[in-house]
N, CA, C and O of each residue as an XYZ file, in Angstrom:
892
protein
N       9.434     -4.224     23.234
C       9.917     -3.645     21.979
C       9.749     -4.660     20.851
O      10.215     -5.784     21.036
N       8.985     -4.315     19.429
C       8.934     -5.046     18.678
C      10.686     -5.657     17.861
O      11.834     -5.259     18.056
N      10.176     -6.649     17.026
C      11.304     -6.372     16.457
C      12.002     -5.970     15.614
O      13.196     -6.165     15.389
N      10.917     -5.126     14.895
C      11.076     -4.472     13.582
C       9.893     -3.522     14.013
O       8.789     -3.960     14.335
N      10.272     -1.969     13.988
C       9.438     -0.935     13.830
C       9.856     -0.121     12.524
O      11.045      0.162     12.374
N       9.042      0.207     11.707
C       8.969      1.047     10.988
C       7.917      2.393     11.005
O       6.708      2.416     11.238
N       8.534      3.125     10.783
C       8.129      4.708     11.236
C       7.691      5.787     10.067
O       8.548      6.361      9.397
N       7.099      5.880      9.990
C       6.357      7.056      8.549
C       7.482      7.084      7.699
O       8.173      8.103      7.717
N       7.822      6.058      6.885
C       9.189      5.629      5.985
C       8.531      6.182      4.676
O       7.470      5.631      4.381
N       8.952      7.132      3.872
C       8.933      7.393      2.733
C       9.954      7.179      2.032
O      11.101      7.321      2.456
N       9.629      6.779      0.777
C      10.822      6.640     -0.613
C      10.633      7.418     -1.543
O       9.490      7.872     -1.597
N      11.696      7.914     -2.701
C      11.332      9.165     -3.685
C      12.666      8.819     -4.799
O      13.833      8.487     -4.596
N      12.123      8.993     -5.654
C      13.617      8.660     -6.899
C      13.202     10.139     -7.310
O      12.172     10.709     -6.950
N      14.448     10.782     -8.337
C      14.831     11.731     -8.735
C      14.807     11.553    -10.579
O      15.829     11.069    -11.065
N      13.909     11.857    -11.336
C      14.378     11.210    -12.595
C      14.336     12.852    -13.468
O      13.267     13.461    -13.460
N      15.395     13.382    -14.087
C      15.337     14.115    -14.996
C      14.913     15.376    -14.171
O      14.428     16.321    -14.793
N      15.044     15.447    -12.974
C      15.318     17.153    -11.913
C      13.803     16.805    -11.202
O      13.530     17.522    -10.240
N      12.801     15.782    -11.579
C      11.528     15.642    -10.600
C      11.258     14.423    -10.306
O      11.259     13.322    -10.856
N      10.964     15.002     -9.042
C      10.962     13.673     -8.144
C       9.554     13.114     -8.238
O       8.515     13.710     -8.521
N       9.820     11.366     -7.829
C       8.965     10.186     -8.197
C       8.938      9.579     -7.052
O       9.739      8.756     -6.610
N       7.459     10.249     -6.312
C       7.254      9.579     -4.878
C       6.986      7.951     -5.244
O       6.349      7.612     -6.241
N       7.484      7.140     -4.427
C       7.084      5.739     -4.263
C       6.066      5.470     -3.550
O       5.094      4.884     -4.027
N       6.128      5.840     -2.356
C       5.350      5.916     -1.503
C       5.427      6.605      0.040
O       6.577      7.044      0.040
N       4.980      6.864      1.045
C       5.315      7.637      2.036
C       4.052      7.657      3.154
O       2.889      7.498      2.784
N       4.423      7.875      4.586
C       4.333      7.393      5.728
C       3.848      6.363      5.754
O       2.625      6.292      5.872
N       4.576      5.292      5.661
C       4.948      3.898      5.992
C       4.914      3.291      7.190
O       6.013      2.756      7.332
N       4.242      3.092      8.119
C       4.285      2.577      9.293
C       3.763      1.190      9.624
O       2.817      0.568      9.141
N       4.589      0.886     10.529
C       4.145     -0.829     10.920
C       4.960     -1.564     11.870
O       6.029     -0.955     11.913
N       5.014     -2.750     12.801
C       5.630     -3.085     13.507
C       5.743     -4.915     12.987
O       4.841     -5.405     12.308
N       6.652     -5.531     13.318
C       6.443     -7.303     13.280
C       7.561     -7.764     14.081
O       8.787     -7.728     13.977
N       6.352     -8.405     15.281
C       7.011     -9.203     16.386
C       7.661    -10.933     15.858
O       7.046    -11.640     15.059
N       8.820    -11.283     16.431
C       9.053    -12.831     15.995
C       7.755    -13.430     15.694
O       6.660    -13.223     16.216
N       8.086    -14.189     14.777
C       6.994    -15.777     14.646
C       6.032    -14.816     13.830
O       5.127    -15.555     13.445
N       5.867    -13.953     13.527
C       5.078    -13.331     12.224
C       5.440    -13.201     11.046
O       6.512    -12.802     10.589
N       4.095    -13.708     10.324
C       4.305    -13.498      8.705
C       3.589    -12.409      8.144
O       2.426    -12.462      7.745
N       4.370    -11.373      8.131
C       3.468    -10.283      7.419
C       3.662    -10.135      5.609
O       4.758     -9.951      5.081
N       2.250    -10.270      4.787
C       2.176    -10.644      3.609
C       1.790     -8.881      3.436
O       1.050     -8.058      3.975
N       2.871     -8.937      2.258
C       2.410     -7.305      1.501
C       2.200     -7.590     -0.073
O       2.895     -8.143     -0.925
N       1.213     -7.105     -0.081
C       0.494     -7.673     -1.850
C       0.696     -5.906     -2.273
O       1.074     -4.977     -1.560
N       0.417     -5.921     -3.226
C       0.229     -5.170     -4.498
C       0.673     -5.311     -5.845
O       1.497     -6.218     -5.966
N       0.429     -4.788     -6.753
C       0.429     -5.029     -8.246
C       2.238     -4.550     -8.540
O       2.811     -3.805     -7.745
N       2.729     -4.947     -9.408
C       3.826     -4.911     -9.605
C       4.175     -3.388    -10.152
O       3.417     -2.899    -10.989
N       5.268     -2.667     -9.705
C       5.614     -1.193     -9.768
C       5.107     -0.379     -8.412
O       5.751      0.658     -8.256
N       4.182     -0.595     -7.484
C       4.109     -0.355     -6.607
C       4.903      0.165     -5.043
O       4.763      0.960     -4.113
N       6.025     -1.190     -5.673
C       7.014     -0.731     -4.470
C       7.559     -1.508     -3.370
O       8.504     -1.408     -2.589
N       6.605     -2.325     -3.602
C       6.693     -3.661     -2.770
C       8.573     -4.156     -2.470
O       9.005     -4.362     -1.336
N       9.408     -4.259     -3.697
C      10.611     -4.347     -3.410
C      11.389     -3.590     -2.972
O      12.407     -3.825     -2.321
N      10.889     -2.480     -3.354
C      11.926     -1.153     -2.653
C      11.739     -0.723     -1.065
O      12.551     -0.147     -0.340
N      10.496     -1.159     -0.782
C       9.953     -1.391      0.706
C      11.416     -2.685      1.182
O      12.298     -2.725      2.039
N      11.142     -3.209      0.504
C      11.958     -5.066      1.208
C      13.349     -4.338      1.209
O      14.099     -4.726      2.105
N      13.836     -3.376      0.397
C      14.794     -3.286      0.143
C      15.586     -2.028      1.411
O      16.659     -2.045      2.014
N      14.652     -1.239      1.387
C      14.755     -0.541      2.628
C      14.753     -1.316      4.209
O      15.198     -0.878      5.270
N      14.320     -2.155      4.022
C      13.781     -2.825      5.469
C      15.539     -3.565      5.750
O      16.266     -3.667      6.738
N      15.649     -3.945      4.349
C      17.556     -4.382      4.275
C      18.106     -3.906      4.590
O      18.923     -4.521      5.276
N      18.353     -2.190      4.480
C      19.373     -1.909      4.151
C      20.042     -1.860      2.825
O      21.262     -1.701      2.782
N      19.493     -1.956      1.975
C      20.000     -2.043      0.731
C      19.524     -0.494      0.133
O      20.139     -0.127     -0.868
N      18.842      0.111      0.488
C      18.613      1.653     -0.190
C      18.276      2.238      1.334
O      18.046      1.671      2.402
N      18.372      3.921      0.857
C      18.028      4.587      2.169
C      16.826      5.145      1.790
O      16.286      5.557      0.763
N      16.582      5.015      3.005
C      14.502      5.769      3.288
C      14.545      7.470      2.756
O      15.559      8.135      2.967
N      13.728      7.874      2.281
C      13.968      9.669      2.059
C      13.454     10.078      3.101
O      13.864     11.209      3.361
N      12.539      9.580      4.037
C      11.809     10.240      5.303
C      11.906      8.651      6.072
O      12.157      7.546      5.592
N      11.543      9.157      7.677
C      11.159      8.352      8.511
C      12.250      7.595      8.969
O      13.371      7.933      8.587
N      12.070      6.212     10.047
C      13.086      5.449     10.116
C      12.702      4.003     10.914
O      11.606      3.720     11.397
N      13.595      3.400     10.909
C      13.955      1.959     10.798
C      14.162      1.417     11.635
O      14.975      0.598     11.206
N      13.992      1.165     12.920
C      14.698      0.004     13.899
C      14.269     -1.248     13.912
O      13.151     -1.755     14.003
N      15.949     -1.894     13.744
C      15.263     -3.262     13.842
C      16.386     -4.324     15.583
O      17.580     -4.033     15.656
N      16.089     -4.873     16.161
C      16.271     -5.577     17.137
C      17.181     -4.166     18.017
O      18.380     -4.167     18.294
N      16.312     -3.209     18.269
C      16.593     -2.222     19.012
C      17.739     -0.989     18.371
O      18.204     -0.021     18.972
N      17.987     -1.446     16.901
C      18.863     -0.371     16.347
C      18.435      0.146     15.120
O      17.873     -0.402     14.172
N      18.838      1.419     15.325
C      17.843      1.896     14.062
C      18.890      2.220     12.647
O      19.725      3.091     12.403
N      18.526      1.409     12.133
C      19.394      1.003     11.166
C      19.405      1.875      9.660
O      19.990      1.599      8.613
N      18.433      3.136     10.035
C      18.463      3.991      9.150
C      19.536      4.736      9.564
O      19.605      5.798      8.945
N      20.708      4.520     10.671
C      21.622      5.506     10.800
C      22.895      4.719     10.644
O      24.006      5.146     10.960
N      22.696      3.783     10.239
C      24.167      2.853     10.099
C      25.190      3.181      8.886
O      25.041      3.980      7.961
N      25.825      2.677      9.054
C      27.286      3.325      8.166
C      26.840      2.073      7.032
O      25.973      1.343      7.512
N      27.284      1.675      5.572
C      26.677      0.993      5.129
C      27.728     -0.271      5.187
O      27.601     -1.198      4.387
N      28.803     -0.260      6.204
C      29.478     -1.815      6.670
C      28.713     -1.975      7.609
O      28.359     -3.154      7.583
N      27.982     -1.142      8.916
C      27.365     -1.900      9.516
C      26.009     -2.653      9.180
O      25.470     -3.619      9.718
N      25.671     -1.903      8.153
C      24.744     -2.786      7.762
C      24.814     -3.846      7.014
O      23.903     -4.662      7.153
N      25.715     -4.090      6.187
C      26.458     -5.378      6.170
C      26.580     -6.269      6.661
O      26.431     -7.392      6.178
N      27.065     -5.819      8.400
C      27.066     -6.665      9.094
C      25.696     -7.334      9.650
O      25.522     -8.542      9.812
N      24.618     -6.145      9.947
C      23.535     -6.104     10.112
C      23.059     -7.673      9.184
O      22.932     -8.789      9.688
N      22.925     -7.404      8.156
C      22.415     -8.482      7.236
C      23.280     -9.787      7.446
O      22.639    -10.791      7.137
N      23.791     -9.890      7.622
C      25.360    -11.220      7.899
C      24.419    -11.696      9.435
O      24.159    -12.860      9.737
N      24.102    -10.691     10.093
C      24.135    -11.585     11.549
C      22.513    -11.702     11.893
O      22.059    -12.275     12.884
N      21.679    -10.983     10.781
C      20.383    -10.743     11.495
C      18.971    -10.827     10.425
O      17.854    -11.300     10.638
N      19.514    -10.197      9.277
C      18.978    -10.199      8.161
C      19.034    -11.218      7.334
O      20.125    -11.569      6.884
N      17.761    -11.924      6.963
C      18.125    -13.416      5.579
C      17.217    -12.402      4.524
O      16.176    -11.780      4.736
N      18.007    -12.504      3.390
C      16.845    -11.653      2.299
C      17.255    -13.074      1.112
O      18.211    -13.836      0.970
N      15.503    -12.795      0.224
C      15.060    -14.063     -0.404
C      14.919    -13.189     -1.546
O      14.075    -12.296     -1.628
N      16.084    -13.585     -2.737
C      15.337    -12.549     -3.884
C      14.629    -13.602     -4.967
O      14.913    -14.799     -5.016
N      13.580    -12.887     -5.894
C      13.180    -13.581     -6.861
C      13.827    -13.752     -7.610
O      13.486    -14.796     -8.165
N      15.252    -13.056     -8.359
C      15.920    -13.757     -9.559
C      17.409    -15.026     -8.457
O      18.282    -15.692     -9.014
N      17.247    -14.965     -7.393
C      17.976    -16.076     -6.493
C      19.396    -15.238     -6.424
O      19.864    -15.492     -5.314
N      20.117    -14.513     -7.002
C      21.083    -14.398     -7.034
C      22.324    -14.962     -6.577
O      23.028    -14.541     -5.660
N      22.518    -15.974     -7.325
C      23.768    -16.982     -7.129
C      24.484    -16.571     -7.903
O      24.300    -15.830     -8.868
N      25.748    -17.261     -7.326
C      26.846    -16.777     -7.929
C      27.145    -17.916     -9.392
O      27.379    -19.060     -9.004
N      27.165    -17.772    -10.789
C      27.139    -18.736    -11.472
C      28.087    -20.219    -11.771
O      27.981    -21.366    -12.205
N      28.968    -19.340    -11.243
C      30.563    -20.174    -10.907
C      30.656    -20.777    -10.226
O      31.578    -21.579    -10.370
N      29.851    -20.883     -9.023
C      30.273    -21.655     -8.277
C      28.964    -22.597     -7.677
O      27.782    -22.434     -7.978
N      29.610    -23.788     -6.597
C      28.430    -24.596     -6.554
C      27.328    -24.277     -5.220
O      27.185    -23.288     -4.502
N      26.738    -25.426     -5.266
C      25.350    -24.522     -4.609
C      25.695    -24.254     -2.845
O      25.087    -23.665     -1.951
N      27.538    -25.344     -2.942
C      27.737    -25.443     -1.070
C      28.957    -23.877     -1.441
O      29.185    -23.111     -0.504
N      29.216    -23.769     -1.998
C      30.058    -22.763     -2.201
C      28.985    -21.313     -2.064
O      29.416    -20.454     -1.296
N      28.100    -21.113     -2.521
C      27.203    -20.006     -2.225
C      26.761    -20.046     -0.820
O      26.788    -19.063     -0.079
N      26.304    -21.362     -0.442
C      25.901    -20.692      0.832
C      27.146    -20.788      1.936
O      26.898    -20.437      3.089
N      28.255    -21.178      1.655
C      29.595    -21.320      2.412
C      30.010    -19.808      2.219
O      30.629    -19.266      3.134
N      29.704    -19.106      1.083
C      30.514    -17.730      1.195
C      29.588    -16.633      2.303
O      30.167    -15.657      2.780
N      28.404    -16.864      2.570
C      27.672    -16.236      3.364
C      28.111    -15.957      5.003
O      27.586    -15.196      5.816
N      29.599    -17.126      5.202
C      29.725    -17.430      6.606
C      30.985    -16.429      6.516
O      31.096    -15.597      7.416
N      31.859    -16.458      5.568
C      33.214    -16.090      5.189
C      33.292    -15.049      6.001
O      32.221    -14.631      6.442
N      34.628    -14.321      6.436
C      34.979    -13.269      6.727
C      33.872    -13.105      8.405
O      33.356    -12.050      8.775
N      33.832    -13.628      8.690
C      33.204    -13.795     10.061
C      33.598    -14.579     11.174
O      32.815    -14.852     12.084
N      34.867    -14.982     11.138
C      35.995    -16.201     12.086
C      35.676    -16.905     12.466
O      35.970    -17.361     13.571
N      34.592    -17.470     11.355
C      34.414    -19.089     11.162
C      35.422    -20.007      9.873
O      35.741    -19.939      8.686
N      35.617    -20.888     11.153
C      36.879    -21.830     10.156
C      36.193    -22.176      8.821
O      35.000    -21.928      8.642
N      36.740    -22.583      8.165
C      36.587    -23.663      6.617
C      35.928    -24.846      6.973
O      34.990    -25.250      6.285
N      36.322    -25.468      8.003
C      35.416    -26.809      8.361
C      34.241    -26.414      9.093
O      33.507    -27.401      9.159
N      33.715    -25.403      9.686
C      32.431    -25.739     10.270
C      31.860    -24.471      9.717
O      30.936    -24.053     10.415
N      32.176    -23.621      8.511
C      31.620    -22.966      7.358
C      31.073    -24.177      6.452
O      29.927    -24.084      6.011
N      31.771    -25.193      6.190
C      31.479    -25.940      5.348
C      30.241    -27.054      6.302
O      29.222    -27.484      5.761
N      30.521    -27.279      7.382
C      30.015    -28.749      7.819
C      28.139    -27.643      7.852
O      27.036    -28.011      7.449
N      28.556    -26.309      8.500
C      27.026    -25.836      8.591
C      26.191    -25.622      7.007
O      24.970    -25.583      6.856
N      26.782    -25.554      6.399
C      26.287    -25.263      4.586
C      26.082    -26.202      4.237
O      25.289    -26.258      3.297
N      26.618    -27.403      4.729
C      26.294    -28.916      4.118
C      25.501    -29.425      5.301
O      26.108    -30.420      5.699
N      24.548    -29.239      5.974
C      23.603    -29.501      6.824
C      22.747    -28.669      6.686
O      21.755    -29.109      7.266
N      22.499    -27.569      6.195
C      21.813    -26.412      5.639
C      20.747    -27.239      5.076
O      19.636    -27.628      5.436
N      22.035    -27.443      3.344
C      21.652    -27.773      1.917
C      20.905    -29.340      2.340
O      19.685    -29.463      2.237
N      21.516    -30.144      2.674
C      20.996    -31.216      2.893
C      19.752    -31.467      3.526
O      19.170    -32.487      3.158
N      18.995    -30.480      4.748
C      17.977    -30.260      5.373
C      17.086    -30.193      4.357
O      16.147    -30.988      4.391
N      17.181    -29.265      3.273
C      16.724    -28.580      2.706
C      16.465    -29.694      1.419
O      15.519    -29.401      0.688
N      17.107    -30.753      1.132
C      16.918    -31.843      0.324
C      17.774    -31.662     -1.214
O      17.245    -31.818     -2.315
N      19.347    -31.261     -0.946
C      19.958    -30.891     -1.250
C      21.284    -31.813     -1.350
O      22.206    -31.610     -2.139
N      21.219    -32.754     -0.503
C      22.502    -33.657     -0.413
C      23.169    -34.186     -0.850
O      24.170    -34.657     -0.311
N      22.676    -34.351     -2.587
C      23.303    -35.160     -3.346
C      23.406    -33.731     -4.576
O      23.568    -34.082     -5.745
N      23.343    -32.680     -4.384
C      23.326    -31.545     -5.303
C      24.400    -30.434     -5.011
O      24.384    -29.343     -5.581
N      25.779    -30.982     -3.630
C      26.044    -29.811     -2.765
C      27.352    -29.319     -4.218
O      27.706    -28.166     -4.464
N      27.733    -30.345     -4.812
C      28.977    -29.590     -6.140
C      28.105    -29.298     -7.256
O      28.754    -29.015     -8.263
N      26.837    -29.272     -7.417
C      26.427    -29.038     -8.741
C      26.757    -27.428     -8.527
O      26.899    -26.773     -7.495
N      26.831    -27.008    -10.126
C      26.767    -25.545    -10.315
C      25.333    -25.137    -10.357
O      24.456    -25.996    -10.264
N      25.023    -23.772    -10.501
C      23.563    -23.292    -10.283
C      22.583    -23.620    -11.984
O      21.416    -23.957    -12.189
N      23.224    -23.454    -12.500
C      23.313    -23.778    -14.259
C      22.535    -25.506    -14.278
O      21.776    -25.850    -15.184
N      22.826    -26.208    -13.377
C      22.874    -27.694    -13.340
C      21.651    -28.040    -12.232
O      21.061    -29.075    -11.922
N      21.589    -26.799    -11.848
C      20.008    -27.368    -11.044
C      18.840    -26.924    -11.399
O      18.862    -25.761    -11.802
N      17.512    -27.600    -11.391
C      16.327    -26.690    -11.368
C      16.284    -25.834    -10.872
O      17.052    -25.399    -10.014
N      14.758    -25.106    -11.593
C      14.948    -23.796    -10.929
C      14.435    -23.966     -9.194
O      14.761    -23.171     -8.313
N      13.612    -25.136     -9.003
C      13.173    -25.141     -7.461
C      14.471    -25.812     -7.006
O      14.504    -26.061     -5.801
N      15.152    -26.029     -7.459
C      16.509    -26.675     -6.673
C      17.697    -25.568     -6.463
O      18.637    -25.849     -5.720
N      17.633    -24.245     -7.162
C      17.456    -23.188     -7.292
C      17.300    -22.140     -6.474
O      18.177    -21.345     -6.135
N      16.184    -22.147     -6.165
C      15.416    -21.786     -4.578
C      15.702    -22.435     -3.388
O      15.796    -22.055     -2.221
N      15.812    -23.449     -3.924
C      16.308    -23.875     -2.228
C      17.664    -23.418     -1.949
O      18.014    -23.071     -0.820
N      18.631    -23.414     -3.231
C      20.225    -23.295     -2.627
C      19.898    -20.999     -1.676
O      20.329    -20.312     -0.749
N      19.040    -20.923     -2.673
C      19.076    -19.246     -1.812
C      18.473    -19.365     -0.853
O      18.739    -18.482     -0.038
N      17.552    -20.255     -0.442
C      16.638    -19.700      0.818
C      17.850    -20.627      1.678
O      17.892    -20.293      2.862
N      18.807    -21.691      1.316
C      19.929    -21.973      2.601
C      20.492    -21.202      2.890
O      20.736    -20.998      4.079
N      21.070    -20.216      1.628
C      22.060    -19.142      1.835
C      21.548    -18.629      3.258
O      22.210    -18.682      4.294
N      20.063    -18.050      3.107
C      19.723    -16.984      3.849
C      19.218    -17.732      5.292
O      19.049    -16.925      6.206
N      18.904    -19.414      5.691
C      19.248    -20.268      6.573
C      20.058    -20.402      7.754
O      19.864    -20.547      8.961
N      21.404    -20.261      6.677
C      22.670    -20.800      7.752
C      23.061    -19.597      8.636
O      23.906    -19.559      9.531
N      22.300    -18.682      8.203
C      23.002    -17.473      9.744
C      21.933    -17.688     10.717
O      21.943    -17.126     11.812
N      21.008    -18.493     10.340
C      19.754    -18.520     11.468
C      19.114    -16.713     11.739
O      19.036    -16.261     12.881
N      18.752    -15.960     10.616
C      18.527    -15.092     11.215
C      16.923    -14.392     11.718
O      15.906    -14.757     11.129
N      16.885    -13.780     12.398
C      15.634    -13.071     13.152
C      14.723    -12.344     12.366
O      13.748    -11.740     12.815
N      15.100    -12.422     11.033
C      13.742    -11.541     10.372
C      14.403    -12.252      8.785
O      15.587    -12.394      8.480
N      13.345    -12.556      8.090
C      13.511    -12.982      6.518
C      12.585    -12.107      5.242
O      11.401    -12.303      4.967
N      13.234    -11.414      4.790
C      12.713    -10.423      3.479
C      12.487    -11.456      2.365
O      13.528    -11.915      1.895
N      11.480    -11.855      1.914
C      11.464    -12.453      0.784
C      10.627    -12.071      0.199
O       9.520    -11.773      0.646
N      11.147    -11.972     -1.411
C      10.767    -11.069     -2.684
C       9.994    -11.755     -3.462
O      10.439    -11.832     -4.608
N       8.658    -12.471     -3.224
C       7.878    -13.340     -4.233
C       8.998    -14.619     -4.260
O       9.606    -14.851     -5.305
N       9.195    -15.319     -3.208
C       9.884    -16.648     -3.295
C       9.058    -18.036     -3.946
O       9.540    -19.056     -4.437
N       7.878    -17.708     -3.777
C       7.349    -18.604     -4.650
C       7.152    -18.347     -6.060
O       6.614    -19.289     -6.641
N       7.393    -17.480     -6.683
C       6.854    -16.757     -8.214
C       7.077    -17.738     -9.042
O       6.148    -18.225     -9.687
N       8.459    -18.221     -9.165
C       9.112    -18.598    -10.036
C       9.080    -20.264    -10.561
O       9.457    -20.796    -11.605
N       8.417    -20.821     -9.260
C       8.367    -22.113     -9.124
C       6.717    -23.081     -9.474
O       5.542    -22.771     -9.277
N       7.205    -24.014     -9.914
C       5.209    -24.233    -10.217
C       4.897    -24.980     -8.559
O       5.755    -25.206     -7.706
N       3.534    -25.228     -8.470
C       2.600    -24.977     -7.156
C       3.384    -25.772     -6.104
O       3.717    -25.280     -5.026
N       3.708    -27.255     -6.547
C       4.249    -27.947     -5.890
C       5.526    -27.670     -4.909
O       5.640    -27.537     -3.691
N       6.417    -27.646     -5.993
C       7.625    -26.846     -5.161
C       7.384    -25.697     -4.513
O       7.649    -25.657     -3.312
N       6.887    -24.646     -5.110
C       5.955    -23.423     -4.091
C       5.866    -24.146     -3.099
O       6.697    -23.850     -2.240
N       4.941    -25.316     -2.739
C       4.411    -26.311     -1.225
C       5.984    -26.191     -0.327
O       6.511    -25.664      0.653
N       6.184    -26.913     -1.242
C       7.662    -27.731     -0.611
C       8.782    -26.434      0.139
O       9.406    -26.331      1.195
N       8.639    -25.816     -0.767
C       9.888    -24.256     -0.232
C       9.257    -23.660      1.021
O       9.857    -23.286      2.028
N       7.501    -23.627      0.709
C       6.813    -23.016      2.147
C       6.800    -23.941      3.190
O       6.725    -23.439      4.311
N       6.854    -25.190      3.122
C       6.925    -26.172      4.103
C       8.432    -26.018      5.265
O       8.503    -26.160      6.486
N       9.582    -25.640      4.135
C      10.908    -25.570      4.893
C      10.632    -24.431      5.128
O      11.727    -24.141      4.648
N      10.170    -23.351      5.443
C       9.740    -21.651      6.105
C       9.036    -21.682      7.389
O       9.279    -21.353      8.550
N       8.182    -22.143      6.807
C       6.948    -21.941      8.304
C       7.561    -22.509      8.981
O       8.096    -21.692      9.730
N       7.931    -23.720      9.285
C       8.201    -24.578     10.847
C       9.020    -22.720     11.668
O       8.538    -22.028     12.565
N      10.249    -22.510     10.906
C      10.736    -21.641     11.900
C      10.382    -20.426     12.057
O      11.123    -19.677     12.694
N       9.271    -19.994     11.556
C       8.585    -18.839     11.726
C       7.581    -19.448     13.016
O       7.478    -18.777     14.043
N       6.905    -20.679     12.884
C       5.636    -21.103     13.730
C       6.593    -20.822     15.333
O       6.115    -20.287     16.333
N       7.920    -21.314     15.205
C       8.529    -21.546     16.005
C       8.667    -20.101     17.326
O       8.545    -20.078     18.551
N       8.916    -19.249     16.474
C       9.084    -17.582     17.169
C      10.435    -17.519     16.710
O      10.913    -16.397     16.879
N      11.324    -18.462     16.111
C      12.964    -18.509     15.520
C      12.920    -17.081     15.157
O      13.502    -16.153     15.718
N      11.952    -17.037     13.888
C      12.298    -16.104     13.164
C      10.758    -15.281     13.074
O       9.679    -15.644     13.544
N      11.162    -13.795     12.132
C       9.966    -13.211     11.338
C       9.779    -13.172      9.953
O      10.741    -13.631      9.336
N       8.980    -12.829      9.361
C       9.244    -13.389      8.148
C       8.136    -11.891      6.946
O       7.127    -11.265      7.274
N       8.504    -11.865      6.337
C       8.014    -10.480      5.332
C       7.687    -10.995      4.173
O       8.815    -11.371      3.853
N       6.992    -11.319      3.257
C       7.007    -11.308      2.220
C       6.021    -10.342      1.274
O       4.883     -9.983      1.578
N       6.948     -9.923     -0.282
C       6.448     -9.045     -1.123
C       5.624     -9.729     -2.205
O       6.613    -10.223     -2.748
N       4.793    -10.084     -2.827
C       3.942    -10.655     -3.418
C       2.784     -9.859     -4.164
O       2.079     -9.106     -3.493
N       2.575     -9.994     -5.468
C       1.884     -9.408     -6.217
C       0.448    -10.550     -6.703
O      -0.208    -10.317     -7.718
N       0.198    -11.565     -5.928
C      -0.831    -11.959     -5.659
C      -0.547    -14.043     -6.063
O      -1.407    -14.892     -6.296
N       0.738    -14.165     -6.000
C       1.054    -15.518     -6.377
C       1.562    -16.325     -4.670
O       2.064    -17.444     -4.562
N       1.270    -15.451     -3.620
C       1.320    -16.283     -2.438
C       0.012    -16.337     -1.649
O      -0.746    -15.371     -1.737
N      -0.386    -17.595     -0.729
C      -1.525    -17.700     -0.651
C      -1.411    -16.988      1.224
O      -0.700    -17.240      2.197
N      -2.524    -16.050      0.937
C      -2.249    -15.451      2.156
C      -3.311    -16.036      3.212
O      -3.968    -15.427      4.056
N      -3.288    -16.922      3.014
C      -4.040    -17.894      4.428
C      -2.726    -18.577      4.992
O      -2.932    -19.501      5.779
N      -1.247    -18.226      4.676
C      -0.212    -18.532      5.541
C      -0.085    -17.608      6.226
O       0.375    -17.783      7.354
N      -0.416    -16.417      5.825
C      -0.320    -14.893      6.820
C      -0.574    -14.923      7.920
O      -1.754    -15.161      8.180
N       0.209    -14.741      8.868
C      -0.197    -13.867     10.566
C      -0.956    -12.728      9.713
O      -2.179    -12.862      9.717
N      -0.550    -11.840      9.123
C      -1.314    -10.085      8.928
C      -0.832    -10.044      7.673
O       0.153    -10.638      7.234
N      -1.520     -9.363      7.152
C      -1.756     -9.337      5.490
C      -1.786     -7.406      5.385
O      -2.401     -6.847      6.293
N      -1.235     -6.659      4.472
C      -1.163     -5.593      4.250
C      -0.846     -5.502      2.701
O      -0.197     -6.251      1.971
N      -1.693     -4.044      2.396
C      -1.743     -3.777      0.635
C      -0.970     -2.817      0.350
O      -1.105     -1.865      1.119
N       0.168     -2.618     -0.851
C       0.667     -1.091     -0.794
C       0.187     -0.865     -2.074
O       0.441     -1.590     -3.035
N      -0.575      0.230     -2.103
C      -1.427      0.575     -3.338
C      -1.438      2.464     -3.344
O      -1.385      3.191     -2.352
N      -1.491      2.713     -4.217
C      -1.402      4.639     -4.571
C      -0.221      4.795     -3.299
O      -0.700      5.181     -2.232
N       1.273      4.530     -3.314
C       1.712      5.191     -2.403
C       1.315      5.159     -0.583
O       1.847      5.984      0.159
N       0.497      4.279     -0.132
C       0.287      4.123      0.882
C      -0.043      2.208      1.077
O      -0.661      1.464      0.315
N       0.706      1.870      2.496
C       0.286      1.279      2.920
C      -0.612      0.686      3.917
O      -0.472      0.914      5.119
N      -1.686     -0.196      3.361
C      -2.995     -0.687      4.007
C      -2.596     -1.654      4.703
O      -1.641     -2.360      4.376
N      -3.367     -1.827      5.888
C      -3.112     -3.110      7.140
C      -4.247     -3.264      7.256
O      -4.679     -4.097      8.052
């Protein structure tokens, strides 16, 4: 069993009484230790794909299993939980919390899961620090670069260690170098079989990191 199947997944918005196909029968599978790269031009869909694969919107057709559950039928706490124990998602605007610091974001990721305060904290501060973060763990998000930035989200999505990673153009935002540096802390645990790994990209990631490369263009996706 793979570990992510997706099944003739269609999406559709509703604007003003007519509907706005996104795209539809969607199919594809990704076993651990794969990087599957999905390109297309921006409006395409590419995020609302990532976003479905979350849990974060529901599919209008088709469905979803991921590590044997099909998660197009989950209540939307279990998918919550789903994402907490299994799911790391990488967005392009980072979404941190502004208030608080960069060990405090990825410390709230553990919360509410009956992990103490000390080894919520000791794993977020071995995260951040891996990640080259160690002397940045009280700055606020305001107070770091933007690749310093990126790193505090891709720990967030780190410290659960999870089995599949959605990331939304994680390099976009960053110039080439740091791009290097952010893909350098990725691959090892993808090479590994740790994890799988997805990314949405409108042509700013270099897909000679790809296991399999796929296009979503007119509503369909190419493999």
């Amino acid at each position: 069993m793979s570990l992510l199947q997706v099944e003739n997944v269609a999406k559709s918005f509703f604007q003003r009484g007519n509907e706005l196909k996104i795209f539809s029968d969607v199919s594809f599978t990704v076993e651990p230790g794969e990087l599957l790269l999905i390109s297309g031009r921006s409006g395409t869909g590419k995020s609302t794909l990532l976003n479905l694969l979350g849990g974060l919107e529901r599919v209008s057709a088709g469905r979803i299993v991921f590590n044997d559950r099909v998660i197009t039928d989950l209540s939307m706490s279990e998918l919550a939980e789903l994402r907490a124990n299994g799911i790391g998602m990488i967005f392009q605007n980072f979404n941190l919390i502004p208030g608080w610091s960069a060990l405090e974001n990825v410390e709230a990721v553990l919360m509410h899961r009956g992990i103490s305060q000390s080894e919520r904290l000791q794993r977020a501060t071995a995260i951040l620090t891996e990640l080259g973060l160690g002397d940045r763990l009280h700055n606020l998000p305001a107070e770091l670069s933007v690749g310093q930035q990126q790193r505090v989200a891709i720990a967030r999505t780190l410290v659960n260690d999870p089995a599949m990673i959605l990331a939304d153009e994680p390099t976009g935002d960053v110039d080439p170098e740091t791009a290097d540096e952010i893909l350098h802390l990725l691959l090892p645990r993808i090479k590994s079989g740790r994890t799988a790994m997805i990314v949405a990209s409108h042509g700013l990631f270099n897909p000679a990191l790809a296991t399999r490369t796929a296009s979503l263009k007119d509503g369909k996706l190419h493999l």
